[in-house]
VMD Tcl script that draws the C-alpha trace (Angstrom):
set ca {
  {-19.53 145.52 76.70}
  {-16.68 147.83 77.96}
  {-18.73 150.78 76.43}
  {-21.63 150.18 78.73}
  {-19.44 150.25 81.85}
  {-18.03 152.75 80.99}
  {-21.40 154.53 80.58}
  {-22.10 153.55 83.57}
  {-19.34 154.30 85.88}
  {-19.77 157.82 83.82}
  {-24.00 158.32 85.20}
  {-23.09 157.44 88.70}
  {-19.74 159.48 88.91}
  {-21.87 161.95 88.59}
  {-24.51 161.55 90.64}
  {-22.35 161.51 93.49}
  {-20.92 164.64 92.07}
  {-24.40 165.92 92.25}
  {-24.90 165.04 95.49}
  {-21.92 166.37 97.08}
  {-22.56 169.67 95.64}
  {-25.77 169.73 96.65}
  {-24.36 168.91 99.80}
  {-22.30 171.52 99.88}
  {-24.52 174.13 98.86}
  {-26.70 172.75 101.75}
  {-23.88 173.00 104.81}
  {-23.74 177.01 103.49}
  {-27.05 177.92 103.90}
  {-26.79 176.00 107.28}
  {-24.16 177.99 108.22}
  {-25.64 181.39 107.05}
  {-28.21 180.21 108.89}
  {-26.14 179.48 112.07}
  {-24.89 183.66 111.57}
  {-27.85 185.20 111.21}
  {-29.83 183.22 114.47}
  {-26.08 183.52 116.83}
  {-28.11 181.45 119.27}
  {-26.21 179.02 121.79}
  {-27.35 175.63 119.60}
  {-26.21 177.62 116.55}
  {-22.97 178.31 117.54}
  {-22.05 174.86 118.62}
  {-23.25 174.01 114.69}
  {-21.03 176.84 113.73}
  {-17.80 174.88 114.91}
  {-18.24 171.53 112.84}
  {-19.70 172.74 109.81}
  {-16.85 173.97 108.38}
  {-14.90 170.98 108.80}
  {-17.71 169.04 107.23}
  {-17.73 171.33 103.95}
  {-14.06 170.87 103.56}
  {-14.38 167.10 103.69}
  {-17.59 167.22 101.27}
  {-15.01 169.77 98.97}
  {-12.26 167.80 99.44}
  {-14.53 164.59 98.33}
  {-16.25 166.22 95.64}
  {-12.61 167.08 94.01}
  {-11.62 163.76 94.80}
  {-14.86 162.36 92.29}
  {-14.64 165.61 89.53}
  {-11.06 163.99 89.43}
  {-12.45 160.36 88.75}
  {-14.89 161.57 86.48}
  {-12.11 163.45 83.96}
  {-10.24 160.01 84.51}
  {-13.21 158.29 82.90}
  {-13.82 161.14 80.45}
  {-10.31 161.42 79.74}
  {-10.35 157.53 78.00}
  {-12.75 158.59 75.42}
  {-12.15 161.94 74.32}
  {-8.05 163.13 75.85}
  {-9.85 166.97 74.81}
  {-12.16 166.56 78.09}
  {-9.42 166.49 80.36}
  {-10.08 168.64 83.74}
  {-13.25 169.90 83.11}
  {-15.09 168.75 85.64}
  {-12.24 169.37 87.93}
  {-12.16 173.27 86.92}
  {-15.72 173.10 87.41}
  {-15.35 171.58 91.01}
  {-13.26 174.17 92.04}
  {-15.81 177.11 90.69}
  {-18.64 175.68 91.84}
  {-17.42 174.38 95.44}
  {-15.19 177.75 95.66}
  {-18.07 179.86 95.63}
  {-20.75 177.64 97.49}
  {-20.37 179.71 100.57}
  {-21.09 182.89 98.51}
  {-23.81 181.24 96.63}
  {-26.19 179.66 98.98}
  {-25.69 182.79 101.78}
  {-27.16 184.76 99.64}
  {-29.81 182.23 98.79}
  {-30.26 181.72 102.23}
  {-30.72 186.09 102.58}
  {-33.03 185.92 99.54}
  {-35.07 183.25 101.38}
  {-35.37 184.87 104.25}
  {-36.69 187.52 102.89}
  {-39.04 186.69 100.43}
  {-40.59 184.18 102.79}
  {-39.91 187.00 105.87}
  {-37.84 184.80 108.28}
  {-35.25 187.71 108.31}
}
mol new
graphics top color blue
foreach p $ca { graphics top sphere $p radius 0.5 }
foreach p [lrange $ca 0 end-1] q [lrange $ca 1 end] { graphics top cylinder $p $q radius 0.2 }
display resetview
């Protein structure tokens, strides 16, 4: 019985994982976005947006942490991984989805 919560807990860890990256991700090419147009309604979007990716970062560490907690009671090998992973992955969102955002734009020739 304890193996099947624990399954569980493990599948929707991370899907809110999943979601907060993909949150992430989303709130860069937003603000790319926000750059590249430098119209008045963009730059008051510039100003939050930030603040809202370090929350969703700050979150999404918060639940890679949880997850290696979890992880962690079954295999003491696993510990931090998803944690490192956090860190790559949300450190380089910004990177990642501006130039998804320029790729985008291009291919589909918003930019």
């Amino acid at each position: 019985m304890a193996g099947i919560n624990l399954d569980e807990t493990k599948i929707l860890l991370r899907q809110v994982w999943a979601f907060m990256l993909m949150g992430l991700y989303g709130i860069g090419i937003f603000q790319e976005r926000a750059v590249v147009l430098q119209a008045g309604t963009a730059q008051a979007a510039e100003s939050i947006l930030p603040d809202v990716a370090k929350v969703i970062f700050l979150g999404l560490l918060f639940i890679s942490f949880l997850i290696d907690i979890v992880e962690m009671r079954e295999n003491k090998d696993k510990a931090y991984q998803f944690l490192f992973l956090s860190l790559i992955a949300g450190g380089l969102s910004a990177t990642i989805s501006a130039a998804q955002y320029n790729v985008l734009a291009r291919v589909f020739g918003g930019g």
